[in-house]
C-alpha positions as CSV (number, residue, x, y, z in Angstrom):
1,X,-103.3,12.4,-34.2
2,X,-101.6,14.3,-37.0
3,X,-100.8,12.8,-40.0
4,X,-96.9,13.1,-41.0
5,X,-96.3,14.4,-44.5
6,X,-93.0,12.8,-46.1
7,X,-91.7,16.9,-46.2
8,X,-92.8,17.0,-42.6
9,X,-90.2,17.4,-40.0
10,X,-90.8,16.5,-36.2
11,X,-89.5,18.9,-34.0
12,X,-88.8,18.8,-29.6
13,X,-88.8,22.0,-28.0
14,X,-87.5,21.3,-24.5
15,X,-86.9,24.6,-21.7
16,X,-85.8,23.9,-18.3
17,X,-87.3,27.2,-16.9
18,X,-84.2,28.5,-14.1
19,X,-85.7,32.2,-14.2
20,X,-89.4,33.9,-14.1
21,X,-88.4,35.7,-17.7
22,X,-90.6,34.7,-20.8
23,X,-89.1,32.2,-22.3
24,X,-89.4,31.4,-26.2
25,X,-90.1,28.0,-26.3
26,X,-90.5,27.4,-30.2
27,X,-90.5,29.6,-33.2
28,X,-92.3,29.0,-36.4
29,X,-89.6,29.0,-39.4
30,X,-90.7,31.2,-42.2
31,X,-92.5,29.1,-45.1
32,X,-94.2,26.5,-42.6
33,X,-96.8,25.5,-40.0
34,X,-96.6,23.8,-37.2
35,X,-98.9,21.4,-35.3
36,X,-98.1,21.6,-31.7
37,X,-99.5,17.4,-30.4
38,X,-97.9,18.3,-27.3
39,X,-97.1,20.1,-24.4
40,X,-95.9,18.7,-21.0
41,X,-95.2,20.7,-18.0
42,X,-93.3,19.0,-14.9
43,X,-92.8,20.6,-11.4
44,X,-89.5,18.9,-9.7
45,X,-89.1,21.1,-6.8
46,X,-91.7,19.8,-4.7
47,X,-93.6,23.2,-4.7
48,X,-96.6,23.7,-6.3
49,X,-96.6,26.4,-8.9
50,X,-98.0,28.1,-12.1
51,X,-96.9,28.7,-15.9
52,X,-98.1,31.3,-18.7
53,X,-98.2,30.2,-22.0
54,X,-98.4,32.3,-24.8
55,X,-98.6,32.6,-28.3
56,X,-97.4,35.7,-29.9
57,X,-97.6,36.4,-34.0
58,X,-95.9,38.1,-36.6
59,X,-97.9,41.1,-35.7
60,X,-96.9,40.7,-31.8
61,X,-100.2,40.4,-30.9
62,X,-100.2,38.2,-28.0
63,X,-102.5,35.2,-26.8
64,X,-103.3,34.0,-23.7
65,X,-102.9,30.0,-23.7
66,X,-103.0,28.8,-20.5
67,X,-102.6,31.7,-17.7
68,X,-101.5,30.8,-14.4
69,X,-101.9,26.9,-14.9
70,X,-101.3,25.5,-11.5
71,X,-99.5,22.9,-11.4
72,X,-99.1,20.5,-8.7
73,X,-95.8,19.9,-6.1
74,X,-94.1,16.7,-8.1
75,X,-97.1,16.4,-10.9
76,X,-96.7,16.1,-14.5
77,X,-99.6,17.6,-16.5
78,X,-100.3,17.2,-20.2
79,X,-102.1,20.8,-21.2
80,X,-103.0,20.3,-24.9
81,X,-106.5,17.6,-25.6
82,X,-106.7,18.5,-29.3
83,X,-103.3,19.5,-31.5
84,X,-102.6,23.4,-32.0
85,X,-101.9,24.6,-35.3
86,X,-99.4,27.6,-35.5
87,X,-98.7,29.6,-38.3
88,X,-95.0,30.9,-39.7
89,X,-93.8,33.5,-37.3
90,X,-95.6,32.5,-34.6
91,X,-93.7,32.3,-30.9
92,X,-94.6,29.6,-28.3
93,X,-93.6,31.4,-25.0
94,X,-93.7,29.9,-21.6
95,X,-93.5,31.8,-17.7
96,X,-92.9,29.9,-14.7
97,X,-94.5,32.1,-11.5
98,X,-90.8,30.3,-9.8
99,X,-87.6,30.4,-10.9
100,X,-86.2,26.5,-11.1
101,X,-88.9,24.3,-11.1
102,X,-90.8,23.5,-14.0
103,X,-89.3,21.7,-17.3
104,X,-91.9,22.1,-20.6
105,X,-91.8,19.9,-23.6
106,X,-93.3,20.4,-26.7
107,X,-93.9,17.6,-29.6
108,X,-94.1,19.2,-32.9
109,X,-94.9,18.7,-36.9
110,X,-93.6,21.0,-39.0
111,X,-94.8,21.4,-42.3
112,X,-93.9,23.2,-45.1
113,X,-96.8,26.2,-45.9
């Protein structure tokens, strides 16, 4: 668990995912990092299916997260066991394989750099 400055600023990135684009999730604001504490993917369709998620930095390099997570018909998965510390610039991107059936939430702590 994170501990919460007072100039600390808690953040809820929330994408319903109705197309197969990449989909930015969360951006890192200029003069801060970010701890990412969580990350919940939720299928609603009944289908199985997988997401991509990516993390792509100032320099668009990008990096592989999780690619092709399945995730189960009706399941809710927490993907993150330890906090993930992003950097200013950097883009949380998500992918559903199916249009219109996964829903992702982030939890995040920003802090100023």
């Amino acid at each position: 668990m994170s501990t919460i400055q007072s100039s600390s600023a808690l953040r809820v990135a929330r994408a319903d995912l109705t197309t197969t684009n990449n989909t930015t999730l969360y951006t890192v604001p200029s003069r801060y990092d970010a701890i990412v504490e969580s990350i919940i993917i939720s299928e609603d369709s009944g289908n199985a299916d997988t997401i991509t998620i990516t993390i792509t930095d100032a320099s668009t390099a990008v990096f592989n997260l999780f690619k092709t997570k399945s995730i189960s018909a009706n399941g809710t998965v927490e993907l993150l066991s330890r906090d993930l510390l992003l950097t200013a610039g950097d883009i949380l991107k998500v992918q559903a394989a199916t249009a219109d059936r996964l829903h992702v939430v982030a939890s995040i702590t920003e802090i100023p750099s």
